[in-house]
N, C-alpha and C positions, 0 to 999 in steps of 0.2 A: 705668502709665507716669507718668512727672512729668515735668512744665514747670519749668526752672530759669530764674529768676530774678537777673542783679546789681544789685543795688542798692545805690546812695549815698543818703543823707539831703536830697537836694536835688527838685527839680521836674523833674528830669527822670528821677530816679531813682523818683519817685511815679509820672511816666507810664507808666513802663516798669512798678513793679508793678500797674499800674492794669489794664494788656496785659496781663499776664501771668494775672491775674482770670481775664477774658474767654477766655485761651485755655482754663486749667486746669478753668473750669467747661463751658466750648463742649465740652472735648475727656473731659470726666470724669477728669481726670488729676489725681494728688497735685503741693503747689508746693513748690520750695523756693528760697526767698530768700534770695541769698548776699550780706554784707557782708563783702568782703576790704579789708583794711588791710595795707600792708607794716611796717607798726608802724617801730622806729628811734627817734632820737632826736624824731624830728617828729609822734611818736603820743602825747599828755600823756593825763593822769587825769583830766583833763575829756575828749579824745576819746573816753575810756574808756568814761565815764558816758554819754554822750550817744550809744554806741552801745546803748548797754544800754538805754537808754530810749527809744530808737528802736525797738528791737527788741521789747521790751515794749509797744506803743503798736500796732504789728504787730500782735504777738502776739494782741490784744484785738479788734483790728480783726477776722482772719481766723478766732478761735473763733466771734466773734459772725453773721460771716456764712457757717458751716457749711465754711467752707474744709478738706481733708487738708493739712496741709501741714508743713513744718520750716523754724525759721530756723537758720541757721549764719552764724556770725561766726568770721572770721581774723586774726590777726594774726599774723603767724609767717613775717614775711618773705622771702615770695613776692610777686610781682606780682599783683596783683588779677587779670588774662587768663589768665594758668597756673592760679589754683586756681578761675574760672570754670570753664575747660575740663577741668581735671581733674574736677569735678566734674558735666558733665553728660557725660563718659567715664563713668564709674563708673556711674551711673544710668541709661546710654543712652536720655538725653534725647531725646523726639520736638524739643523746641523747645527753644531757649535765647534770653530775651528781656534786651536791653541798652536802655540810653536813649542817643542822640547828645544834644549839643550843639547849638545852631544857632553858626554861623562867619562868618565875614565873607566877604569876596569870596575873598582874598588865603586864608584860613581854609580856603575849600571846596578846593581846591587841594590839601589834601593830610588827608585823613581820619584824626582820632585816632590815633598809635598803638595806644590799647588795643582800639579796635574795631573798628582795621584788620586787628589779629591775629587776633581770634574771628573777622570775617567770612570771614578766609581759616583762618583752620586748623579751628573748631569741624566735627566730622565730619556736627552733625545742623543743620536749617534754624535761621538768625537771625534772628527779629524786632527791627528797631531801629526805637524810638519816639521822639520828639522829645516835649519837653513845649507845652502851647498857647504862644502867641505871650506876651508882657507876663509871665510866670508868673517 
């Protein structure tokens, strides 16, 4: 079984892989951590690099602490929620773990598009993590 994973580069995108740990080792399951990009003209050679060193920093991280896992990076202009979902289709994901945002008042009111879509369309359960508070 694998725990899929999306992940951005940000603090909330660490908590979400930080959950996803916890499940993939709680449940013995392989990880895979997806960075999608819709790439375009708003995707430069430094986003480029700084996935790839993201990715590589990963990569260091989950051999060193005995993790199964794969990372995949997209760019290939799709939405980052379609190739989430495609992807824990394919693998018939026990779980697929996202990170929220924290919102304002006016904010909570109406929940991300992109994780409004996984929460309703993904076919298997969503973990959504927030990152701590100040992070």
């Amino acid at each position: 079984m694998t725990v899929i994973v999306g992940f951005v580069p940000t603090a909330v995108g660490r908590a979400a892989l930080d959950a996803a740990k916890i499940e993939a080792r709680r449940r013995g399951d392989r990880l895979v951590i997806v960075s999608s990009f819709k790439g375009g003209d708003t995707f430069t050679r430094e986003d480029d690099r700084d996935a790839g060193n993201e990715a590589e920093a990963i990569r260091r991280e989950l051999t060193k602490e005995g993790y199964d896992f794969e990372i995949v990076t997209l760019v290939r202009g799709q939405e980052p929620t379609d190739d989430l979902l495609d992807i824990a289709d394919r693998h018939e994901a026990p779980l697929l773990v996202i990170g929220l945002r924290r919102r304002s008042a006016i904010g909570k009111l109406v929940l991300g598009s992109n994780a409004q879509r996984i929460l309703l369309e993904a076919d298997c359960p969503v973990l959504s993590v927030k990152a701590p508070r100040g992070s």
